[in-house]
C-alpha positions in Angstrom: 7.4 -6.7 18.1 9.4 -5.6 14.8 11.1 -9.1 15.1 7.6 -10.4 14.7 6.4 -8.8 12.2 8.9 -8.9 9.9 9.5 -12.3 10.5 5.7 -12.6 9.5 6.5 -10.6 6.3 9.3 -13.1 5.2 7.2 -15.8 5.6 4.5 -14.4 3.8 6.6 -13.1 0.9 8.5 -16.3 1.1 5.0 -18.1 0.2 4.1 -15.6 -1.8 7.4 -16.3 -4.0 6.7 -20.0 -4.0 3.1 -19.6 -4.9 3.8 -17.4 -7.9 6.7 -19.6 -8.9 4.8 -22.9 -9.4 2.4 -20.9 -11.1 4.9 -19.4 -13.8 5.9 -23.2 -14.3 2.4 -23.5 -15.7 2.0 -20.4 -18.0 3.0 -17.2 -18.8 4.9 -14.9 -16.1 3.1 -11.9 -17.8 0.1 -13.4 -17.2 0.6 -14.7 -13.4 1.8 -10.6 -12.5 -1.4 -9.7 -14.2 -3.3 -11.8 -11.7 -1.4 -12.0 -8.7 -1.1 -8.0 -8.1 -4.9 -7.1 -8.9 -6.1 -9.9 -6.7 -4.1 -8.0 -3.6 -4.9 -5.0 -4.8 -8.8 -5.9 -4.3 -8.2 -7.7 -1.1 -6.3 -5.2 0.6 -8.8 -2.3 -0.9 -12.0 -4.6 0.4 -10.6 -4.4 4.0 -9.4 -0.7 4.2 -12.9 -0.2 3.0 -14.6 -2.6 5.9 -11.7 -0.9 8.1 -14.2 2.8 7.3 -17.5 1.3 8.8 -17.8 2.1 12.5 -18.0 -1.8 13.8 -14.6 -2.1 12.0 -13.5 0.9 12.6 -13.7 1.0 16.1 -11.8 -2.0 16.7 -9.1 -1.0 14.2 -8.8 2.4 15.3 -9.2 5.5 13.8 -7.4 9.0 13.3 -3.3 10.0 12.2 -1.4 7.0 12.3 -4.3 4.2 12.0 -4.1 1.4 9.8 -7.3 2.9 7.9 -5.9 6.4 7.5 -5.5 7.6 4.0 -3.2 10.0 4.8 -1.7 13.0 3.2 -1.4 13.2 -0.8 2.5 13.1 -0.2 1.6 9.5 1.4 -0.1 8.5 -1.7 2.4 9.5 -4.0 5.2 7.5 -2.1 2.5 4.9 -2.1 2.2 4.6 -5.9 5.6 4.9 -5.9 6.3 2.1 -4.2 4.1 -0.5 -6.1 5.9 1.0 -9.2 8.9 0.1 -8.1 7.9 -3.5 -6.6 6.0 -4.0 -10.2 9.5 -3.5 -12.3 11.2 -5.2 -10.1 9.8 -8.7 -10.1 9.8 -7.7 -14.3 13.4 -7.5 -14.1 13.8 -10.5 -11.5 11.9 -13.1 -13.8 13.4 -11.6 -17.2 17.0 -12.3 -15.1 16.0 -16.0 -14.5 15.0 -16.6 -18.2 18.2 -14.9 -19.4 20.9 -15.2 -17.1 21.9 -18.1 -14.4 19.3 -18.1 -11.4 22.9 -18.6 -9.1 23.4 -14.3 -10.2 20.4 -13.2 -10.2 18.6 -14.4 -7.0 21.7 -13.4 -4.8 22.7 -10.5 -6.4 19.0 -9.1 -5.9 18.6 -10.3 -2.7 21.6 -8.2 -1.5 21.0 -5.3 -3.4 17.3 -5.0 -2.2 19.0 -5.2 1.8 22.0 -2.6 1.2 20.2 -0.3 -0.4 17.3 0.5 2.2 19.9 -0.4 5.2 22.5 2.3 3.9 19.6 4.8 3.7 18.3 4.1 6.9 22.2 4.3 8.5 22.9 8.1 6.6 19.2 8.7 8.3 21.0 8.5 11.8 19.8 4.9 12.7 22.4 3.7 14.7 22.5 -0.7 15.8 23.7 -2.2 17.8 27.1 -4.3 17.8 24.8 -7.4 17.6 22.6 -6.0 15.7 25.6 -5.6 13.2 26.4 -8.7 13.5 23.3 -10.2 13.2 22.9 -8.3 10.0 26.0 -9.4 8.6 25.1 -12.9 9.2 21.9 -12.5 7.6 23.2 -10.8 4.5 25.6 -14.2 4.2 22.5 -16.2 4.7 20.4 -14.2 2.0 22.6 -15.5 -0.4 23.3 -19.0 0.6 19.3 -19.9 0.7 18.8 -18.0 -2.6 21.3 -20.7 -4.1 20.2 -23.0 -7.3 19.5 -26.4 -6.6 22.7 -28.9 -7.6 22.9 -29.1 -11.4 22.2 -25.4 -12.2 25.2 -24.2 -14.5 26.9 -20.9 -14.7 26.8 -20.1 -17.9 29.1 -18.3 -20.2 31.0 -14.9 -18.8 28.6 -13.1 -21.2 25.2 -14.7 -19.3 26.7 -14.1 -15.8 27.0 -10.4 -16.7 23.7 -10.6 -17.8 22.5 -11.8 -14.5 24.5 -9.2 -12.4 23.0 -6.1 -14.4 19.1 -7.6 -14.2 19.8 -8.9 -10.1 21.1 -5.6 -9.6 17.7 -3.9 -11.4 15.6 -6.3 -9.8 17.2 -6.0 -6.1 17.0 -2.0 -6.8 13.3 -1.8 -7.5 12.6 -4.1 -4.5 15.2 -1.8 -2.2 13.4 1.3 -3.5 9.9 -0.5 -3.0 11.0 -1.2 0.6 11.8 2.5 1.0 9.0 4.0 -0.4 6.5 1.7 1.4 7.9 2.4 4.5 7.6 6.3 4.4 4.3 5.8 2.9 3.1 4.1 5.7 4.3 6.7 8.4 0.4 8.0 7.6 -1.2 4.5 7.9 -1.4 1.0 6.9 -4.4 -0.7 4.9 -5.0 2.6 2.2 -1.1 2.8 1.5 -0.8 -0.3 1.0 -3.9 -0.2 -1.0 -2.3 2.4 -2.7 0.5 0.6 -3.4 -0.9 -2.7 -5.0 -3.6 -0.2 -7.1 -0.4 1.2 -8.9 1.1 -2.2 -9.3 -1.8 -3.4 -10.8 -1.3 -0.9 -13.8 1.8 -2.0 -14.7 1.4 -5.1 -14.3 -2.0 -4.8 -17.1 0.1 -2.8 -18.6 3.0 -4.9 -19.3 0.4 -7.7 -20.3 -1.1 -5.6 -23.2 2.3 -4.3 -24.3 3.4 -8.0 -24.4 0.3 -9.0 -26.3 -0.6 -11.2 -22.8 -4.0 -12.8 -23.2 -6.0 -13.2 -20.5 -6.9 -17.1 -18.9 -9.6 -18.8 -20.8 -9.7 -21.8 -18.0 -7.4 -20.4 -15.4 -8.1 -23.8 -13.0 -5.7 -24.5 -10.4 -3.1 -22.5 -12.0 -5.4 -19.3 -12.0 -6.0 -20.4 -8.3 -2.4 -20.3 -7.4 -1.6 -17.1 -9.1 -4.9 -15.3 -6.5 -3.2 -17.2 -3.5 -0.4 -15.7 -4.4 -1.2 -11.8 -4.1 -3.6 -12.2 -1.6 -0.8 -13.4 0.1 2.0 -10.7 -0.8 -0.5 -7.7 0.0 -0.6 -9.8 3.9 3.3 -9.3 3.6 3.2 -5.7 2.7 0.5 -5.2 5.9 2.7 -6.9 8.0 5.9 -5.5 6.1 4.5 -1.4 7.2 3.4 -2.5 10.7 7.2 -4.1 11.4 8.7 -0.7 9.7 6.4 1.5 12.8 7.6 -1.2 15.4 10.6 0.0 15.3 14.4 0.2 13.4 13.6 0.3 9.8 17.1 -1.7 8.9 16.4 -3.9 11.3 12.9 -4.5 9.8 14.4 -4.8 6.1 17.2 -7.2 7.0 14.5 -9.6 8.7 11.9 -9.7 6.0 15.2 -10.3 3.4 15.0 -13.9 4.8 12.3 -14.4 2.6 14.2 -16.7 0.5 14.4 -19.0 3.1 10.7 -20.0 3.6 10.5 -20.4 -0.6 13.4 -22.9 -0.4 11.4 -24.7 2.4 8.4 -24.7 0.5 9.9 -26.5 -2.1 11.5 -29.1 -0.3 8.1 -29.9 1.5 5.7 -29.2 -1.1 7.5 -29.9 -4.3 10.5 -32.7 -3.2 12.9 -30.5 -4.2 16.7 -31.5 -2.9 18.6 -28.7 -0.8 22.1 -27.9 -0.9 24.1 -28.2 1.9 24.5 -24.5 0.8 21.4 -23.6 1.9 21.1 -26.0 4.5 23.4 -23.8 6.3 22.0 -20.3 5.0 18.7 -21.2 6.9 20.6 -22.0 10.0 22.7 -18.7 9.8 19.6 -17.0 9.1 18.5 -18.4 12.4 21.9 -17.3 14.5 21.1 -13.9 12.6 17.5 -13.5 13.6 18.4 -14.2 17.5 21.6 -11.9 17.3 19.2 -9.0 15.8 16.7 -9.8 18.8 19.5 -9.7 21.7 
């Protein structure tokens, strides 16, 4: 069941990604964060709301542990914590791709956003496997050959690349933390932490806009449209992202849902045309020996 799930959660965030990426072609990344976190934010508050009524309730569940608990204030505070976190992180990780090669920062994020919560959850006594290792390992290789610029993207001078490394390492550490803090918020629950979670995003995000001088969309059209698919679709992930961290080994839940990479890159190819390196031809089907590995 956690190989589901998270697998889900990849695929959503992978979506997600895409979705906010063909947006920020179109206008402002300030402005896309200051639609695409509010619009989960309200989706995922709307249901943990329904989730309270008794015909929803009952089929939910109610008590400790349900996906419509709220939880103790402890919860909430890793909750806020943890949209926080995920809000300066996808700050960092778009500042990084207008500043610094893509070829840095996606990989070096990507990797630091999976070490970080693994090695936490291995000094917390979680033990794998020897395939599970493995599997992990392979993954990790496969992270970074999917997060790969298409042909053509230079390198850069010494001076940019360094630039790259410090904002993929800021980026990748606010999505690690986000992972971390997510998961021990949703020991308690699932819908109101996650709630939570995209509430205290939200701030930030409106926050950053007004710092930044961001003015709202006059005609927001299909762009504006995009942007709401897109966190309506990364507060699914975050459901589905909690549930997979309950189901069972929390590294083996973070390594998974790190394939998210994978299902942008696809999206771009099918949507959008856009060529693939052999590079990540091969990172998506590692990411596939890695997935059944993890499962043995």
């Amino acid at each position: 069941m956690v190989t589901i799930l998270a697998l889900a959660a990849a695929v959503l965030y992978g979506t997600a990604d895409f979705l906010g990426g063909v947006a920020s072609r179109r206008t402002s990344v300030f402005a896309v964060l200051a639609t695409t976190v509010p619009a989960g934010a309200v989706v995922v508050l709307v249901v943990a709301l329904l989730g309270e009524a008794p015909w929803l309730g009952g089929l939910l569940g109610h008590g400790a542990g349900s996906p419509t608990s709220f939880g103790s204030w402890g919860a909430v505070g890793w909750a806020a914590a943890s949209g926080i976190c995920g809000a300066s992180g996808l700050v960092a990780f778009y500042a990084g791709f207008a500043a610094a090669p893509i070829s840095v920062v996606a990989p070096v994020a990507a990797l630091v956003s999976t070490v970080l919560p693994v090695g936490v959850a291995m000094a917390g006594g979680e033990r794998p496997t020897a395939s599970m290792v493995a599997g992990g390992l392979i993954c990790l290789v496969a992270i970074v050959l999917v997060s790969m610029p298409s042909a053509g993207a230079g390198h850069g001078s010494a001076a940019s690349a360094l630039r790259g490394l410090g904002y993929g390492a800021a980026a990748g550490a606010g999505f690690g933390l986000f992972f971390l803090c997510l998961k021990n918020a949703g020991q308690s629950g699932v819908l109101w932490p996650v709630a939570v979670s995209r509430t205290a995003g939200t701030l930030v995000a409106i926050g950053i806009a007004l710092a930044t001088g961001t003015r709202p969309w006059r005609r927001a059209g299909r762009t504006g449209a995009i942007a709401l698919a897109s966190g309506v679709v990364d507060a699914a992930a975050n459901v589905c992202y909690v549930l997979a961290t309950r189901a069972g080994l929390f590294g083996l839940a973070v390594v998974i849902t790190a394939l998210y990479p994978g299902m942008t890159v696809l999206l771009a190819r099918w949507v959008l045309g856009e060529r693939m390196r052999w590079l990540q031809r091969a990172g998506l089907l590692l990411a596939a020996i890695g997935v059944i590995l993890l499962t043995a």
